[in-house]
C-alpha positions in Angstrom: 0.0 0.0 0.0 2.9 2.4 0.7 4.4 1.9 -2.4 1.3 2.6 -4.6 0.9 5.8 -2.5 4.6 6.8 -2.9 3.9 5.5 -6.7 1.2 7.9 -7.1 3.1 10.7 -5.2 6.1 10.6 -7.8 3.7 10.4 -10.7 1.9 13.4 -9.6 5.3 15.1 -8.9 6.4 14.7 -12.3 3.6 15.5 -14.1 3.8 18.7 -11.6 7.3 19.2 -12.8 6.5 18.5 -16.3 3.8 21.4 -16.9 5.8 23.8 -15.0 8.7 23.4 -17.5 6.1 23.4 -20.2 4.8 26.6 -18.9 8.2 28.5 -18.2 9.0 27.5 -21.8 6.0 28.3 -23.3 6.5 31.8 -21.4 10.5 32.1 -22.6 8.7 31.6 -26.0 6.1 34.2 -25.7 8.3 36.8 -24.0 10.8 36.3 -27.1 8.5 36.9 -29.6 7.1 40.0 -27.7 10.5 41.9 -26.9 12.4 44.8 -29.0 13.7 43.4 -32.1 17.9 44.3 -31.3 18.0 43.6 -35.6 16.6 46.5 -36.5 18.4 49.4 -37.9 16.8 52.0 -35.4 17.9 54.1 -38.9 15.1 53.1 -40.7 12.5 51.3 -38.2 11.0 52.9 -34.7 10.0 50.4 -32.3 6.8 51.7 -30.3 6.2 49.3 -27.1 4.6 46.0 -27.9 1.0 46.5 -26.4 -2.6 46.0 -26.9 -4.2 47.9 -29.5 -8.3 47.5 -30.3 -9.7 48.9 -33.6 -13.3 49.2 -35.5 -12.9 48.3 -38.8 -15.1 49.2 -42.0 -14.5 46.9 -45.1 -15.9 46.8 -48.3 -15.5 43.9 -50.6 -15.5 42.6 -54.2 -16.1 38.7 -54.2 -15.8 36.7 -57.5 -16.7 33.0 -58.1 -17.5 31.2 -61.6 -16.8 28.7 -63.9 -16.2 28.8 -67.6 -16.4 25.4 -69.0 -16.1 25.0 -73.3 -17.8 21.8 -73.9 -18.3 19.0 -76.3 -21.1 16.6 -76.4 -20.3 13.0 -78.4 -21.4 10.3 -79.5 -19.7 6.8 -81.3 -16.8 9.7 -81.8 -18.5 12.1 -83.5 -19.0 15.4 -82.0 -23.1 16.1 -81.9 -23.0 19.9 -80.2 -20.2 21.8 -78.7 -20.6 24.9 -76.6 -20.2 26.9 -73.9 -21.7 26.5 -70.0 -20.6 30.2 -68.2 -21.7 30.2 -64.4 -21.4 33.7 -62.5 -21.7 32.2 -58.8 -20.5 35.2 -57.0 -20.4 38.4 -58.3 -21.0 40.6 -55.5 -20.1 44.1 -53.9 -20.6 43.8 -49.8 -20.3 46.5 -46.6 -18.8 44.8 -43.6 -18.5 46.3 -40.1 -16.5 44.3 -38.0 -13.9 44.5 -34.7 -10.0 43.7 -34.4 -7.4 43.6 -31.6 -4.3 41.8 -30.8 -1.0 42.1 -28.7 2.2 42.4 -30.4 2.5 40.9 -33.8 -0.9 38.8 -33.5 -4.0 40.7 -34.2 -7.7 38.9 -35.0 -10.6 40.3 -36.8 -13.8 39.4 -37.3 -16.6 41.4 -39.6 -20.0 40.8 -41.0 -21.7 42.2 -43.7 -24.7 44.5 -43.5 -27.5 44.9 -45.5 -27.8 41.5 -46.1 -30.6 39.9 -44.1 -30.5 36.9 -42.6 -28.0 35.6 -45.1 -24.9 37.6 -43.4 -21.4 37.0 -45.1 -18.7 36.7 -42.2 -15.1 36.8 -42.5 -12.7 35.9 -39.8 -8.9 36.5 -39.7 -5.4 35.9 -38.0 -2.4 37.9 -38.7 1.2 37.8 -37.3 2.8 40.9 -38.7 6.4 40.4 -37.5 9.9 42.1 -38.6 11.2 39.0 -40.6 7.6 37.4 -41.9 4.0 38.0 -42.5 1.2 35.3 -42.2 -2.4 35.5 -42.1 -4.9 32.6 -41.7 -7.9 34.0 -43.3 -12.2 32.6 -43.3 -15.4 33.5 -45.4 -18.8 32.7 -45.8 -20.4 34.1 -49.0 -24.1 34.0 -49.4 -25.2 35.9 -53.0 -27.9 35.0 -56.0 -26.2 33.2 -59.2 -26.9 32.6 -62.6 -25.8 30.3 -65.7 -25.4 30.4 -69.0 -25.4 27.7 -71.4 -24.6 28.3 -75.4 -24.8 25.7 -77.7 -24.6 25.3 -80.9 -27.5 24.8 -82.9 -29.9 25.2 -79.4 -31.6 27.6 -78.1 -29.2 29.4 -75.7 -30.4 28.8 -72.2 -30.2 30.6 -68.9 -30.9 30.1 -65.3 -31.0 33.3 -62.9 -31.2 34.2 -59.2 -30.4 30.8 -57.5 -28.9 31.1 -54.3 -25.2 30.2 -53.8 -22.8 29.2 -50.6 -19.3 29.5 -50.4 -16.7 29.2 -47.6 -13.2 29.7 -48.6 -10.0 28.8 -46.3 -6.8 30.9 -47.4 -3.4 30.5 -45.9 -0.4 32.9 -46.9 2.9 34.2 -45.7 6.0 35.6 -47.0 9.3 36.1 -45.7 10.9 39.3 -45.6 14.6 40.1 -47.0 15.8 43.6 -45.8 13.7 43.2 -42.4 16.3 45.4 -40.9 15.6 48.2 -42.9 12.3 47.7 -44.1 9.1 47.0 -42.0 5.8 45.5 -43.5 3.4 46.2 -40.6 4.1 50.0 -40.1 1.6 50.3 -43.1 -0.7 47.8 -42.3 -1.1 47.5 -38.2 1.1 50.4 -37.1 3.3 47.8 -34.8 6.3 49.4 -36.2 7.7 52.8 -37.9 8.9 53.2 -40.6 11.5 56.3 -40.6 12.9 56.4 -43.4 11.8 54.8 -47.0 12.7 51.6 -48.2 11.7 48.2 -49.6 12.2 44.7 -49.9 12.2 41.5 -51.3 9.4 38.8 -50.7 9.1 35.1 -51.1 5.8 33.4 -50.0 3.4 30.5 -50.4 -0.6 30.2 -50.4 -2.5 27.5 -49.6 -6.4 27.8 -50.6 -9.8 25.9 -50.0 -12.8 26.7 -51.3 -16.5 25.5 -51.3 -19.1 26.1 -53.9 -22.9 24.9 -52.8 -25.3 25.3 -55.2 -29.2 24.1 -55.0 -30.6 20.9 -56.4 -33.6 22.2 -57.3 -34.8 19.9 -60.6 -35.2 23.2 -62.7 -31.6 23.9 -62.2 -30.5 20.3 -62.5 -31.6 19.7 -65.7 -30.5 23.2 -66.9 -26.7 22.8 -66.0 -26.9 19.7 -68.3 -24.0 18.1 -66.3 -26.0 18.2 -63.0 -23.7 20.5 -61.3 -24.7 21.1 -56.9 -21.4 22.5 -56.2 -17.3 21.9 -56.5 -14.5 22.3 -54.1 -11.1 23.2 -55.1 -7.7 23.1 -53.5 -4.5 25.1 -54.3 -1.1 25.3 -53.3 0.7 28.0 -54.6 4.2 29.7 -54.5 5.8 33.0 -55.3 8.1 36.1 -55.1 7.6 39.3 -55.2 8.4 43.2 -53.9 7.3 45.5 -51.0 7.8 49.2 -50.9 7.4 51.6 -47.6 7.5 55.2 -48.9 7.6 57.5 -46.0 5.6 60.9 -46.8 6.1 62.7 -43.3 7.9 61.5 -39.9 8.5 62.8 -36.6 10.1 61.0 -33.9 8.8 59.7 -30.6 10.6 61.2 -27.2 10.8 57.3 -26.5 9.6 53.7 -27.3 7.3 54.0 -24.4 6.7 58.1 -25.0 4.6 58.3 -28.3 2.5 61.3 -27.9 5.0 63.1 -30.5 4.7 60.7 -32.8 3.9 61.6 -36.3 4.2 59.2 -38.9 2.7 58.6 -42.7 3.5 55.8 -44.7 2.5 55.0 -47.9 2.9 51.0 -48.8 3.0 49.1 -52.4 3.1 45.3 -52.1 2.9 43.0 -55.9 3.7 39.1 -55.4 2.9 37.4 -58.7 2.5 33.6 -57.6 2.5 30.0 -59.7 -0.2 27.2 -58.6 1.5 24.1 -58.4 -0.9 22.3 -56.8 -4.3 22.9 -58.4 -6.6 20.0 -57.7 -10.8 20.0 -58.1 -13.6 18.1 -57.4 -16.7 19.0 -59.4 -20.3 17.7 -57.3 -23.1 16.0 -59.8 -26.6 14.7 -58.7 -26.9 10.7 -60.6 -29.3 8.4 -60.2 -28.4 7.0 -56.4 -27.3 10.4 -55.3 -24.0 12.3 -56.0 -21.1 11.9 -57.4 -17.6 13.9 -56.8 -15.9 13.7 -60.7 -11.9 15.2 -59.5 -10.5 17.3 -61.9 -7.0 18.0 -62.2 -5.5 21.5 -62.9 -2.2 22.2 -64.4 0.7 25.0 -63.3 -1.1 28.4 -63.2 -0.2 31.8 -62.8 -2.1 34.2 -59.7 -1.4 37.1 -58.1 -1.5 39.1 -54.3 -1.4 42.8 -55.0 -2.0 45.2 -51.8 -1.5 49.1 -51.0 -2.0 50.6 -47.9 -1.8 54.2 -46.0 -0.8 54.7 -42.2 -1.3 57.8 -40.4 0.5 57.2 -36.4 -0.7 59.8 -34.3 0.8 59.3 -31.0 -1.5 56.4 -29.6 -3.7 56.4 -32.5 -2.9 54.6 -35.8 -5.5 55.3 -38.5 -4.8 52.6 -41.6 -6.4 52.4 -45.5 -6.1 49.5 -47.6 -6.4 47.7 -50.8 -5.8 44.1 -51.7 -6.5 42.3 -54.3 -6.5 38.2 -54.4 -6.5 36.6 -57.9 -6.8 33.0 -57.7 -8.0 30.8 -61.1 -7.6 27.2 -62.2 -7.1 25.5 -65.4 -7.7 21.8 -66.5 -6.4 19.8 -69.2 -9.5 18.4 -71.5 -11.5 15.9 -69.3 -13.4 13.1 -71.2 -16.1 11.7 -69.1 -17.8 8.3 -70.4 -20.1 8.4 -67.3 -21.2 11.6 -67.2 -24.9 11.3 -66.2 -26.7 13.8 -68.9 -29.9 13.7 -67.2 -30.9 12.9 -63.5 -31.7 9.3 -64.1 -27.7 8.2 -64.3 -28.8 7.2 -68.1 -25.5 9.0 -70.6 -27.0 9.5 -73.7 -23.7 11.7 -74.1 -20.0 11.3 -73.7 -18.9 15.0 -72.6 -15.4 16.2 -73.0 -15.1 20.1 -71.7 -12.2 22.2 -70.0 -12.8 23.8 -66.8 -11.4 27.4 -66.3 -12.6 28.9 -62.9 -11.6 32.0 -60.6 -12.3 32.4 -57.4 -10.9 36.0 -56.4 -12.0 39.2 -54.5 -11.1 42.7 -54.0 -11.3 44.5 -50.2 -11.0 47.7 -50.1 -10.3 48.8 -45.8 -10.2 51.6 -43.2 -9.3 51.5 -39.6 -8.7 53.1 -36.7 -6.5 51.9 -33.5 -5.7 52.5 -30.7 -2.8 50.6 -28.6 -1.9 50.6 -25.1 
């Protein structure tokens, strides 16, 4: 009995031990990240204190979702109709009110978008702004009204308007930062850091990208979209390098890191990182005759783009911040020949269908904010 006790006792005493060093490193961790980075050329770069800072944040946004998909209809080898399907899924200008906040280099955001209903867009993000790297894990949820197209020759062309679409798209992206002694990436963007003098940098990044397409399986639709399209998915993996510039327009110093009431400080930034896909894989979602089927559709290499500008004003305590970013993201596949293609809800092909797909999923946010660290 004495030895299960002291059994237990030891046990417990490691385990003790054990998430107290886990703690103390986790802390040595924390307070690492959060300190003065000594790198700096104090030259270039102002280092206010590493604090809180809350903002309300006004954003207004450009989403664009479709699919372009040339198509040929055959049968015994000979090509019966060829055409055109064109679906606009999201095309759609939204207001968004939302809150942010963050210590350090982290900040989160979260906004919704008004005017809207019940059916609110949200959008959530991450950010670590730090001297030697950027990153941002980014969410949204896109409700709009979409339409479809089909052209083929020697038909009637067709149309289907104002069906309701869902989207939810995942985005990871980073970039390291070259001259991150001289140059500083969030003193346009979250006010963290000063620029004092201009400058730029090189940039090398990745993105990694999921997004979600729902579309209704109403039997009007179904038959419509020929190919019995209720939604695709898409994944993309993509890499790239680019250029960031900081110009400064007007500066005046702080008395101190901790002293910012003089502070005076407008920066004007211009970020361009063209970007290849190298991993661009899809998965297009049809209604047959037992329920769905998920038809994957490899892309090949294609080119996309992160272009972003952005003003910061730092008034003492105050940091009032514009922005524009643009994220272009499309997909290309080779020519897909489908034998089982179901033409018509039954899972009967009276067809065999070879088409390309060309899609792009993309959006423009235009931003302002205002902040306020302590």
């Amino acid at each position: 009995m004495l030895i299960l006790i002291a059994a237990g006792a030891w046990f417990a005493f490691q385990q003790e031990s054990q998430a107290q060093s886990f703690k103390e490193w986790g802390l040595k961790i924390w307070n690492k990240m959060m300190a003065p980075d000594k790198n700096l050329d104090s030259t270039y770069v102002f280092q206010p204190f590493k604090g809180w800072n809350v903002s309300p944040t006004y954003k207004a946004r450009w989403d664009r979702i479709g699919i372009d998909a040339p198509i040929r209809l055959e049968m015994d080898g000979e090509t019966k109709v060829e055409g055109e399907i064109r679906l606009k899924l999201i095309n759609d200008v939204t207001h968004h009110i939302g809150v942010g906040g963050g210590y350090g280099p982290i900040r989160l955001g979260y906004s919704v978008a008004v005017g809207k209903g019940n059916k609110k867009d949200r959008h959530f993000s991450f950010d670590w702004a730090d001297t030697k790297f950027a990153a941002q894990l980014y969410y949204s949820n896109i409700h709009d009204i979409g339409s479809c197209d089909i052209d083929l020759k020697g038909f009637v062309p067709g149309e289907v308007k104002d069906f309701p679409v869902t989207a939810s798209i995942w985005r990871v992206s980073g970039f390291y930062i070259f001259n991150h002694k001289k140059f500083s990436y969030p003193s346009a963007y979250t006010g963290k850091l000063v620029q004092r003098k201009s400058a730029g940098s090189f940039l090398a990044g990745a993105k990694f990208l999921n997004g979600n397409v729902s579309l209704p399986e109403k039997k009007s639709i179904v038959s419509s979209l020929m190919l019995n399209l209720v939604g695709y998915s898409t994944w993309q993996a993509s890499i790239g390098a680019g250029y960031s510039f900081n110009w400064v327009l007007y500066h005046r110093d702080a008395e101190s890191g901790k002293n910012i009431r003089r502070l005076r400080n407008l920066t004007f930034n211009i970020t361009a990182i063209p970007q290849l896909t190298v991993v661009n894989e899809m998965r297009m979602s049809h209604l047959i005759k037992d329920g769905e089927e998920k038809v994957p559709v490899h892309g090949r290499l294609w080119p996309n783009a992160l272009g972003k500008v952005g003003l910061c004003y730092a008034i003492g305590h105050f940091y009032i911040n514009g922005s524009f970013e643009f994220n272009y993201n499309r997909f290309r596949s080779g020519e897909l020949t489908q034998n089982d293609f179901p033409s018509t809800a039954s899972g009967e092909p009276e067809y065999y269908y070879k088409l390309n797909v060309l899609g792009h999923l993309s959006n423009c946010v235009g931003s302002f904010e205002v902040h306020y660290r302590f």
